[in-house]
TITI-802981 format. One record per residue (C-alpha): residue number from 1; residue in three letters; x negated, y, z. Coordinates in steps of 0.001 Angstrom, whole numbers. Layout:
// residues N
n, res, c1, c2, c3
NUM, ALA, X, Y, Z
...
***
This chain:
// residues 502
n, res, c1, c2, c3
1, UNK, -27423, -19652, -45310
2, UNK, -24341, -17224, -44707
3, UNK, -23055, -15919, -48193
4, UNK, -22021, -12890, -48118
5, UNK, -18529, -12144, -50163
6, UNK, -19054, -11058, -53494
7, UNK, -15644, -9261, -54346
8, UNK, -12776, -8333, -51238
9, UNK, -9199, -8401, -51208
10, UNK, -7996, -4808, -52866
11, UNK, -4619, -3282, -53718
12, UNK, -3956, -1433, -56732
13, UNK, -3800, 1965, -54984
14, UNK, -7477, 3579, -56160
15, UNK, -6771, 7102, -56254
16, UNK, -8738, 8560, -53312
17, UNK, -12110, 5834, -54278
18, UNK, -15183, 7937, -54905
19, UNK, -17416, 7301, -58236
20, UNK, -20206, 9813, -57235
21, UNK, -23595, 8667, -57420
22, UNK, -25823, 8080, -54846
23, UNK, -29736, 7804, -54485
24, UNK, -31000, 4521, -54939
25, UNK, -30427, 2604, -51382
26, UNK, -30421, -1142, -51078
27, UNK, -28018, -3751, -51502
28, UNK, -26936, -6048, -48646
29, UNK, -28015, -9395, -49247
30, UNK, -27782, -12970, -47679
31, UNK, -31167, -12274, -45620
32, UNK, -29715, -9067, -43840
33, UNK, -26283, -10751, -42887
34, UNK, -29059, -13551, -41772
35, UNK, -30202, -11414, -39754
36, UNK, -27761, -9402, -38182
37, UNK, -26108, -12886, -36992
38, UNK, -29148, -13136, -35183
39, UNK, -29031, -10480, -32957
40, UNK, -25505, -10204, -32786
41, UNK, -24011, -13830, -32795
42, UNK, -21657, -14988, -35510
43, UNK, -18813, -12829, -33787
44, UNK, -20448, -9927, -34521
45, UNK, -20757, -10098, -38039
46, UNK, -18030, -10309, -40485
47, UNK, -18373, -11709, -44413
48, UNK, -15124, -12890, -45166
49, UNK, -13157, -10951, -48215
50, UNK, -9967, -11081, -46177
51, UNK, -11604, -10255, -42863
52, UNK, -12882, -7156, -43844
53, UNK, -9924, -5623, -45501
54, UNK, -9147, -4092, -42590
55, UNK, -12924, -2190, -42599
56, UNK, -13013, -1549, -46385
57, UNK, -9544, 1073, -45517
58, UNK, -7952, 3205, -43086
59, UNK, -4389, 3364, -41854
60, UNK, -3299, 5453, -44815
61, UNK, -4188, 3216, -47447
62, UNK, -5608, 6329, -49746
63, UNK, -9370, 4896, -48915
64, UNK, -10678, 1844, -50329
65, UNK, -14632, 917, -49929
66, UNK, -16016, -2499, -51083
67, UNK, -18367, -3328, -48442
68, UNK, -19356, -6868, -48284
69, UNK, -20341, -6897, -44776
70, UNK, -19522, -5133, -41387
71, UNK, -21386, -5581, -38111
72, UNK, -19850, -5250, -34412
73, UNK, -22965, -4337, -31726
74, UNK, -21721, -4517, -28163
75, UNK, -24339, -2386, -26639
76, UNK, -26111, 693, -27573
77, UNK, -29032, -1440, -27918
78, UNK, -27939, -3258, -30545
79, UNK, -26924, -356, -32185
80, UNK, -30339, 1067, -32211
81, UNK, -31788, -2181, -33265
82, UNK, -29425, -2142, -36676
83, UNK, -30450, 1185, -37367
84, UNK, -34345, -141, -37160
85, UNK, -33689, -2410, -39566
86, UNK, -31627, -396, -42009
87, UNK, -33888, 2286, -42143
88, UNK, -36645, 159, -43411
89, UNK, -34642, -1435, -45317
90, UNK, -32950, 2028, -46823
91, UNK, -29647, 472, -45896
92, UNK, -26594, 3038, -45919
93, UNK, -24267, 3133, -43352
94, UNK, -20640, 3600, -42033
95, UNK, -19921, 3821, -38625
96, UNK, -16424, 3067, -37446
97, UNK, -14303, 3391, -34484
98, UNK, -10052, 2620, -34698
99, UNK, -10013, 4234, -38313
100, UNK, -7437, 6790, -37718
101, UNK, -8774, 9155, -40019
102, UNK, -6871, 10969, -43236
103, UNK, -10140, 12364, -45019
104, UNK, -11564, 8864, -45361
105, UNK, -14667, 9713, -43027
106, UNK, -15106, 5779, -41731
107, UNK, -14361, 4128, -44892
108, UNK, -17496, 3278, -47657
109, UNK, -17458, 5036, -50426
110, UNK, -19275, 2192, -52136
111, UNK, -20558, -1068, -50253
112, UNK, -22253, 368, -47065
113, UNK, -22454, -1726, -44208
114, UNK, -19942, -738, -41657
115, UNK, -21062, -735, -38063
116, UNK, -17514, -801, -35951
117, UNK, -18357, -1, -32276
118, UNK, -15148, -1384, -31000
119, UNK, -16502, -4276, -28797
120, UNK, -18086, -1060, -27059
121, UNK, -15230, -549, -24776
122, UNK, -16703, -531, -21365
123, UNK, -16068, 2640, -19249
124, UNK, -18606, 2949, -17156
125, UNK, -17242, 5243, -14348
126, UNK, -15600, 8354, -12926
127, UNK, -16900, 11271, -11146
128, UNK, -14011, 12020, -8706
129, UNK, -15841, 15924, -7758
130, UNK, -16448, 16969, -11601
131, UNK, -13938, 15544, -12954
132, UNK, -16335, 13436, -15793
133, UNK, -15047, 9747, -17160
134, UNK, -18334, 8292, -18831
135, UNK, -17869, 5421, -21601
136, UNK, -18841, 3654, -24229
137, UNK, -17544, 4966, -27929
138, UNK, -15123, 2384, -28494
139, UNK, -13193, 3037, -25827
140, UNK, -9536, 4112, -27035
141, UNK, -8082, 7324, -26114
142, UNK, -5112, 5644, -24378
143, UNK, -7269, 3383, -22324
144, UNK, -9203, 6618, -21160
145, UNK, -6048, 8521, -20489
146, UNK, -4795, 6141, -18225
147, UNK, -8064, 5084, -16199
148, UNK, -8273, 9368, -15522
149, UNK, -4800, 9359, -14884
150, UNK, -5262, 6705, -12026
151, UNK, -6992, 9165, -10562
152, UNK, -4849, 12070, -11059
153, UNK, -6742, 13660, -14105
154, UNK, -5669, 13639, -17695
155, UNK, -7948, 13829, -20936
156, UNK, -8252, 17030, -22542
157, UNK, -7015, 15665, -25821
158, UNK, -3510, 13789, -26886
159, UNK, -3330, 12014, -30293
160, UNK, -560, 10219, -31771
161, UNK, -2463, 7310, -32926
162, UNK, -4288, 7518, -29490
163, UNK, -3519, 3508, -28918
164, UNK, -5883, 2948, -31408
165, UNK, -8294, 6057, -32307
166, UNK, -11616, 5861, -30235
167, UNK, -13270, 8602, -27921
168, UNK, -16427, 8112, -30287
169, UNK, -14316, 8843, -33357
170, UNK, -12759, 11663, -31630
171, UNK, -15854, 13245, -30594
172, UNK, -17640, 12508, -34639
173, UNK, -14279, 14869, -35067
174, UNK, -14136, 16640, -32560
175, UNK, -10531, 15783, -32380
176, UNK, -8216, 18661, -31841
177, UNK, -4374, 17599, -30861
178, UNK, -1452, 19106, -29119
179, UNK, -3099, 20569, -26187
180, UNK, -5903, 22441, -27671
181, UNK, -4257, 25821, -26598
182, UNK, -4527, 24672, -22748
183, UNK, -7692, 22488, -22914
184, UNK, -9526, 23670, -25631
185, UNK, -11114, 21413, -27908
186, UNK, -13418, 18412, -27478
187, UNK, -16619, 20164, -28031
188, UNK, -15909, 22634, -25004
189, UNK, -15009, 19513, -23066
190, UNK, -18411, 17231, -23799
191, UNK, -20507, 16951, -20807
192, UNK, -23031, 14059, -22070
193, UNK, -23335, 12195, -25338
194, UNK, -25941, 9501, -26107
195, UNK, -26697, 9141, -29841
196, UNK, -29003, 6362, -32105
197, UNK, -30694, 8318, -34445
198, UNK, -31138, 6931, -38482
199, UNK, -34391, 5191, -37518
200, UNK, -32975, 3360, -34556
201, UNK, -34407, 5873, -31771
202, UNK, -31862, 6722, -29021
203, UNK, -31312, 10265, -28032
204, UNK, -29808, 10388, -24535
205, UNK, -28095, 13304, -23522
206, UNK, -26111, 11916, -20916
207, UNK, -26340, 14761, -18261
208, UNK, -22999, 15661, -16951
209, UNK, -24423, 18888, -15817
210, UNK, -21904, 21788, -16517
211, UNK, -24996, 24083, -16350
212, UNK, -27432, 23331, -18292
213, UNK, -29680, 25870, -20539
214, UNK, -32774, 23925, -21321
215, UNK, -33252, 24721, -25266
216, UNK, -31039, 23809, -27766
217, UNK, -27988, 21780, -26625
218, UNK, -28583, 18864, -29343
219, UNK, -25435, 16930, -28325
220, UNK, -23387, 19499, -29914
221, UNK, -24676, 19071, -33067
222, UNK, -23211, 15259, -33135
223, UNK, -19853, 16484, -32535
224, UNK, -17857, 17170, -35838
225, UNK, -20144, 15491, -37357
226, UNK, -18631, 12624, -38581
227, UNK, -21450, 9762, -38142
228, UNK, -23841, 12119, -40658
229, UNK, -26539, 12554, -37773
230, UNK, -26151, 9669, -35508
231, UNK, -23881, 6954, -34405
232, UNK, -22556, 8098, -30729
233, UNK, -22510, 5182, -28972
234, UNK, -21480, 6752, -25161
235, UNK, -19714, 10364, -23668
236, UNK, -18892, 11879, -20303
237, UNK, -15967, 14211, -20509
238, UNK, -14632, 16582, -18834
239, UNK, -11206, 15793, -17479
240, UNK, -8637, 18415, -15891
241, UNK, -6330, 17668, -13027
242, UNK, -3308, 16164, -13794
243, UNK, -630, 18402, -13749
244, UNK, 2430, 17898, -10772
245, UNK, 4751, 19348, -13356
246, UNK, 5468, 18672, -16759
247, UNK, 8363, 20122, -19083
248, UNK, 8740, 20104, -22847
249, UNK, 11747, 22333, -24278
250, UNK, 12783, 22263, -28199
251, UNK, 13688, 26067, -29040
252, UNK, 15721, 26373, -32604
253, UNK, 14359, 29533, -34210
254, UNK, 16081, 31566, -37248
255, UNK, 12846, 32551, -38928
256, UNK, 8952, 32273, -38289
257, UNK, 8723, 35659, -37269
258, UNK, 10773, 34349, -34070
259, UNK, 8705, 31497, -33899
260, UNK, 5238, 34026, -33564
261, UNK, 7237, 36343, -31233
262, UNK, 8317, 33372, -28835
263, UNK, 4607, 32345, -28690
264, UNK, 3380, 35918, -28030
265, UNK, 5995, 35810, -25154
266, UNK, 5552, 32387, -23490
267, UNK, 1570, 33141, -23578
268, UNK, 2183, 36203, -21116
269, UNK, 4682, 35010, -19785
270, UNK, 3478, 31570, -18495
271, UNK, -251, 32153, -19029
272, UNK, -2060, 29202, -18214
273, UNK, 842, 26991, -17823
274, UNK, 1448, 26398, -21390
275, UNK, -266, 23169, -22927
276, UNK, 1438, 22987, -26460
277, UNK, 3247, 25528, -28647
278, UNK, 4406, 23603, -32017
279, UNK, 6603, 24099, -34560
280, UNK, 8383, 22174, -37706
281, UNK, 10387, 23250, -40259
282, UNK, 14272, 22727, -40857
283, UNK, 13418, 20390, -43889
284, UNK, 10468, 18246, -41378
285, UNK, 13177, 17852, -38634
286, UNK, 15478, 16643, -40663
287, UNK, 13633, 14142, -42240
288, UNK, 12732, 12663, -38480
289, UNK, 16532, 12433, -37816
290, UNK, 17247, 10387, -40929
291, UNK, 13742, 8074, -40822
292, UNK, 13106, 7792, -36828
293, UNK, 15237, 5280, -34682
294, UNK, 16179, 7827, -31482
295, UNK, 16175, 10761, -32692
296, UNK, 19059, 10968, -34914
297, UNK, 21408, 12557, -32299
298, UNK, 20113, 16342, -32019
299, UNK, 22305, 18351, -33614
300, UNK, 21004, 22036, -32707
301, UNK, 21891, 25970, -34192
302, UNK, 21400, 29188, -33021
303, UNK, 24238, 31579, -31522
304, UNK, 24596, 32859, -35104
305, UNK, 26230, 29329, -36245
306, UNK, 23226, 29225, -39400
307, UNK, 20937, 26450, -39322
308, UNK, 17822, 26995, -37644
309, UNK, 14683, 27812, -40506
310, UNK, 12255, 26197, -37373
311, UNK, 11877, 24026, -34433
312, UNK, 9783, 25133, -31278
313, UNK, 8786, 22162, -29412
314, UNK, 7046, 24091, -25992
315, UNK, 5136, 22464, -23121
316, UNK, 4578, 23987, -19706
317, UNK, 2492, 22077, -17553
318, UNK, 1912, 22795, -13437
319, UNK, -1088, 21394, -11819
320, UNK, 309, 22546, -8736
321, UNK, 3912, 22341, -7191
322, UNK, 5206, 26112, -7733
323, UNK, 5825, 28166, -4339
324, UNK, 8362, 30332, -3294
325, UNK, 11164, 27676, -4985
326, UNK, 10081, 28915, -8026
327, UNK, 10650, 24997, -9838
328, UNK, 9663, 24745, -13586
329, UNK, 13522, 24587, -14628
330, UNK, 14068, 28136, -12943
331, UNK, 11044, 29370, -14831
332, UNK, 12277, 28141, -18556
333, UNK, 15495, 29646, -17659
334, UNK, 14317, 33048, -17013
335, UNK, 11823, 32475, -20238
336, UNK, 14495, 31535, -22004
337, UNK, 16830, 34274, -21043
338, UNK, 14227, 36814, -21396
339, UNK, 14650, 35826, -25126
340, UNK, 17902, 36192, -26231
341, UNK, 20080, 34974, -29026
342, UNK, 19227, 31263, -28499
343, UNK, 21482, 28674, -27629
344, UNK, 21981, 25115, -27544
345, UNK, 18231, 24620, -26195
346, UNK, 16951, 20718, -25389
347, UNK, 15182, 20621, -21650
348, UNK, 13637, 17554, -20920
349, UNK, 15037, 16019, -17309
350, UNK, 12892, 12583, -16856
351, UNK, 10611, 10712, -19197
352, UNK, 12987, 9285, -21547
353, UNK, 14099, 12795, -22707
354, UNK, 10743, 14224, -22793
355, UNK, 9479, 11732, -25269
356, UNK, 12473, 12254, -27090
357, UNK, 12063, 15340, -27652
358, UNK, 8289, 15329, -27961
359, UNK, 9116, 12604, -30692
360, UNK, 11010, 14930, -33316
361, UNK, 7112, 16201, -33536
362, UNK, 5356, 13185, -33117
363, UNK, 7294, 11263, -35308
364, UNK, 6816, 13662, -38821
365, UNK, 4192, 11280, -39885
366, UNK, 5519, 8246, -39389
367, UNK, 8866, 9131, -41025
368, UNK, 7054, 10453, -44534
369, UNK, 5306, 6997, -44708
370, UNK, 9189, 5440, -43948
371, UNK, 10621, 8257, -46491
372, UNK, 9242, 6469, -49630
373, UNK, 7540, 9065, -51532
374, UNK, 3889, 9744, -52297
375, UNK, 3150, 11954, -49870
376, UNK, 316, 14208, -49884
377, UNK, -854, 15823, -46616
378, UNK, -3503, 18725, -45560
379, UNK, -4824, 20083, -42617
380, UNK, -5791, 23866, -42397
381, UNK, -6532, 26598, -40111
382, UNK, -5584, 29850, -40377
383, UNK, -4199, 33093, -38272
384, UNK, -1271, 31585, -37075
385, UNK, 1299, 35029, -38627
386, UNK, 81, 33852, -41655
387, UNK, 1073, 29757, -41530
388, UNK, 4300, 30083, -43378
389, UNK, 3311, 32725, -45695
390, UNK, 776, 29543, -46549
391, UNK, 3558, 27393, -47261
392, UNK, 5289, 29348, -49407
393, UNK, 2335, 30752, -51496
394, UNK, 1777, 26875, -52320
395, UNK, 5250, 25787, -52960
396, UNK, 6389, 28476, -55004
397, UNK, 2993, 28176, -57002
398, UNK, 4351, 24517, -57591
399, UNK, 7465, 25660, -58767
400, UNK, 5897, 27726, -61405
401, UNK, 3955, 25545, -62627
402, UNK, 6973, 22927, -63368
403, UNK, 6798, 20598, -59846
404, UNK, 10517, 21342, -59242
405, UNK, 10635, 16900, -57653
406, UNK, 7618, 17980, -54868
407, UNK, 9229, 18405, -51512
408, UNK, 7568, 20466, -49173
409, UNK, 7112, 19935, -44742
410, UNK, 5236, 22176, -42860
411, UNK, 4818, 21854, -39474
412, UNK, 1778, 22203, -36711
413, UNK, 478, 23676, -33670
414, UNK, 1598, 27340, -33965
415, UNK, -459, 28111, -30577
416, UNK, -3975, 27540, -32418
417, UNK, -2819, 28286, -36028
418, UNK, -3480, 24734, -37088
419, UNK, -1033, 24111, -40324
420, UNK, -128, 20517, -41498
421, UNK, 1477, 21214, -44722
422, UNK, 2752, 18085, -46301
423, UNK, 4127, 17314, -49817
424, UNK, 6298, 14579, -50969
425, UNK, 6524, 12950, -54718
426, UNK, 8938, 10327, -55627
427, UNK, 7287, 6887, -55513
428, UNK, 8068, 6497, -59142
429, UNK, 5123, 9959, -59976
430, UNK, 2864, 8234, -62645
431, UNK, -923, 8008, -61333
432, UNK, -2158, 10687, -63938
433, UNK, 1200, 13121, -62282
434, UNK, 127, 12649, -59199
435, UNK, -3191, 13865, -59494
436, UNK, -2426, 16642, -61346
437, UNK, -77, 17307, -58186
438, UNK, -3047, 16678, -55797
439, UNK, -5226, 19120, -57721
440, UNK, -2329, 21979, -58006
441, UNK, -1615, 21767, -54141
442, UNK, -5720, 21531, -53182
443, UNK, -6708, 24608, -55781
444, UNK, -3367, 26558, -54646
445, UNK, -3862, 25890, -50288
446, UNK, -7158, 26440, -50158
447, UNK, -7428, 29111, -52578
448, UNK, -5142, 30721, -49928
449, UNK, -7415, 29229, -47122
450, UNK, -10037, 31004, -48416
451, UNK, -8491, 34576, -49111
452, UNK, -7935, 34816, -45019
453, UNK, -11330, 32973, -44365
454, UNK, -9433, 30092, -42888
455, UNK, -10737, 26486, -42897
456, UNK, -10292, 24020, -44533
457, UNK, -10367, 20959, -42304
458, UNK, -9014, 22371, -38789
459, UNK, -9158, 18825, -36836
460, UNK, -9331, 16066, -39232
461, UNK, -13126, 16832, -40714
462, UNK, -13993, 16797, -44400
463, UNK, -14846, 13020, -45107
464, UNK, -14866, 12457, -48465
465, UNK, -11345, 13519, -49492
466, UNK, -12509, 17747, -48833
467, UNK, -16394, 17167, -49038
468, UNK, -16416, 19069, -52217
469, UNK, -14599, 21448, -50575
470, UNK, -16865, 22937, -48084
471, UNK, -17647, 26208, -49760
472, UNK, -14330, 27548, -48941
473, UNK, -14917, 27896, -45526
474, UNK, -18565, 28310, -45544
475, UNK, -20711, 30542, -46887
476, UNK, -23705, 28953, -49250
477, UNK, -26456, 29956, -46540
478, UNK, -23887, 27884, -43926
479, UNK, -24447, 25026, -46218
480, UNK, -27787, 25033, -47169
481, UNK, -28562, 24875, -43408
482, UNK, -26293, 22169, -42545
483, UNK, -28354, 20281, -45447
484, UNK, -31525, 20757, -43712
485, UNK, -30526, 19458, -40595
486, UNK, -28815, 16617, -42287
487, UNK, -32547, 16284, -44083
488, UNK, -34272, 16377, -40490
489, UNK, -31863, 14009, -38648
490, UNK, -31335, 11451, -42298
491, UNK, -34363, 11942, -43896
492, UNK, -33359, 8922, -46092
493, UNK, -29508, 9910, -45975
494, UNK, -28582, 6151, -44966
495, UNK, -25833, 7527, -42647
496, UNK, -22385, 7823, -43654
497, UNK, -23623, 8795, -47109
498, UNK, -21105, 10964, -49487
499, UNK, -19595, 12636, -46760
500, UNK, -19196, 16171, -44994
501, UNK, -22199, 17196, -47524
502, UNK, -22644, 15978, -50792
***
């Protein structure tokens, strides 16, 4: 008979681990990995401790869970027949796609079987007149973008970890990314979703009408809902036309204020046309020229000779060639012009440069984790004037209060008011400093959040790192609502249990 481990492979690192108590749902024993290697084949089951290491936490290593045992269905059959088992069983669940998160959403808070949908890759075709790619939920978001771009379309979302995240993590996130201000976000962009319910029954709403007024639209409900409701196990999105023309400039600004004005401008100015406004601060680009290889060379400053305060990284994209020799470049330079008092501006030319360029924004997370320190990061909405004025509410409440070693990077997409503010601690912070420093930046941002009825999870969802945070964005009515769905859909809350509602 398969054992099933008893203890896995963890690192010291416990911080983010959740102690809350849950109702009384079953353990996993030797009979249910039994069985699930029946239906599934030993490949699709995984016991060993070291195995599942990469299940039991994400890519940030904040999340640790302690599941013994993580299952890998191939079809959404399969699927349907775990969750018939579980629920008479009163098994709790995870379900998992690349485990990109930073809320902890896919990890276990305890020792939940995981159900990874990656072996459900398959895309199962393209509709050349809508515009619709239909696939499976495992399916990464670069393997999508470049099956629609074979065909001259593009998906409606860009992630940085898109080589691994998958569209049925995405759409559990609804996913927002770079090009939210030209595509919207993934919930405008669903066509069809197909869903297996907590008691194993499929709910197939896999019309790729972009009509359709028949009741309730139920698929909605499963996006943003981070595997609470259902496990999506297959999409159809909508996909827009690739675009003939694509140009990314990096503006240097003197102050935020310039920053708002240039996106006021360039959103009359080139209407449609622009695909991403974001924006870093000096202290952010800095730290991606001394932690990421290639992008050490800018060296950038406004007319007045001061260091730029912010970076504007712009993208205008064409979906068809401009008339009248009216070429992109022209169009920039008139932008541009139309400005005033800038200088020393980076145009992208050819691929290489515009990655380059799009990499002094790409590359912020990437160099904190190279940088060293604990770093401690958030994800907010708010009116985009009032981003910065975010920022520094929260770091000079840190400074009061004595956190003179906590460096501060804020950067985002200015064009949907999406702020990433970030905090760094030295490596050396004792456990017991560093979550008073947690609790002083969460109590101080979203306090803030909250006074200009902002949200507190713009694209990353609330997991269980903000779950106890949902009141600060939603009123108690909001919630008690979202619990009775949660009650109709889980009546035996066996799916992704401790998160998004506790």
């Amino acid at each position: 008979m398969m054992r099933l481990a008893i203890r896995s492979c963890c690192s010291a690192r416990r911080l983010l681990v959740s102690r809350s108590p849950r109702r009384s749902l079953a353990t996993l024993t030797d009979r249910d990995a039994a069985f699930f290697e029946s239906l599934l084949g030993k490949s699709g089951v995984v016991t060993d401790a070291q195995d599942l290491e990469r299940f039991n936490s994400d890519w940030t290593g904040e999340f640790r869970g302690h599941s013994k045992l993580a299952v890998r269905p191939a079809s959404t059959e399969e699927v349907a027949e775990i969750m018939r088992y579980c629920f008479q069983r009163d098994i709790p669940v995870v379900p998992q796609g690349g485990n990109t998160g930073l809320v902890g959403g896919s990890i276990p808070m305890k020792d939940e079987l995981i159900i990874s949908l990656s072996r459900m890759n398959k895309i199962r075709g393209f509709d050349e007149v809508l515009g619709a790619i239909t696939c499976e939920a495992g399916v990464t978001l670069q393997t999508a973008e470049e099956y629609v771009q074979q065909r001259n379309h593009v998906m409606p979302l860009d992630l940085g970890s898109k080589g691994s995240c998958q569209i049925g993590g995405n759409l559990a996130t609804n996913a927002g990314g770079i090009r939210l201000i030209k595509y919207g976000s993934l919930r405008g962009n669903i066509l069809g979703l197909k869903a297996v319910l907590s008691d194993g029954r499929v709910l197939d709403s896999m019309r790729t009408l972009r009509k359709d007024n028949v009741g309730y639209d139920l698929k909605q409900l499963f996006v943003g809902s981070e595997g609470t409701l259902g496990i999506i196990t297959e999409c159809a999105v909508l996909t827009p036309p690739k675009p003939e023309e694509l140009r990314v400039v990096l503006i240097p600004m003197d102050s935020f204020d310039d920053a708002i004005h240039t996106l006021k401008s360039a959103k009359r100015f080139f209407n449609s046309a622009l695909s991403a406004f974001e924006y870093l601060d000096e202290a952010s680009f800095e730290l991606v020229k001394t932690y990421s290889k290639g992008q050490k060379d800018f060296k950038l400053q406004t007319k007045t000779g001061r260091v730029p305060s912010f970076y504007v990284v712009m993208e205008i994209a064409t979906e068809a060639p401009v008339d009248g020799g009216d070429d992109p470049d022209a169009r920039l330079i008139t932008f541009l012009d139309s400005l005033g008092g800038i200088s020393d501006v980076a145009i992208s030319k050819n691929a290489e440069s515009y990655k380059s360029i799009w990499g002094l924004r790409e590359n912020i997370t990437s160099s904190l984790r190279s940088s060293g320190m604990r770093v401690f990061k958030y994800d907010v909405s708010l009116p985009a004037r009032t981003l910065h004025e975010a920022t520094m509410y929260v770091k000079g409440k840190l400074l009061e209060e004595g956190y003179r070693d906590v460096r501060v990077f804020e950067y985002g997409h200015l064009g949907d008011g999406n702020l990433h503010f970030n905090a760094g601690s030295p490596r050396s912070t004792s456990p017991g400093e560093i979550a008073k420093v947690q609790d002083a930046i969460e109590n101080h941002l979203y306090s803030f959040v909250k006074s200009k009825e902002g949200s507190v999870s713009a694209e990353h969802g609330l997991g269980q790192l903000k779950a106890k945070k949902i009141l600060y964005s939603r009123t108690p009515i909001e919630v008690e609502w979202m619990k009775n769905v949660k009650r109709t859909f889980d009546p035996k809350g066996i799916l992704n249990p401790g998160k998004v509602l506790i």
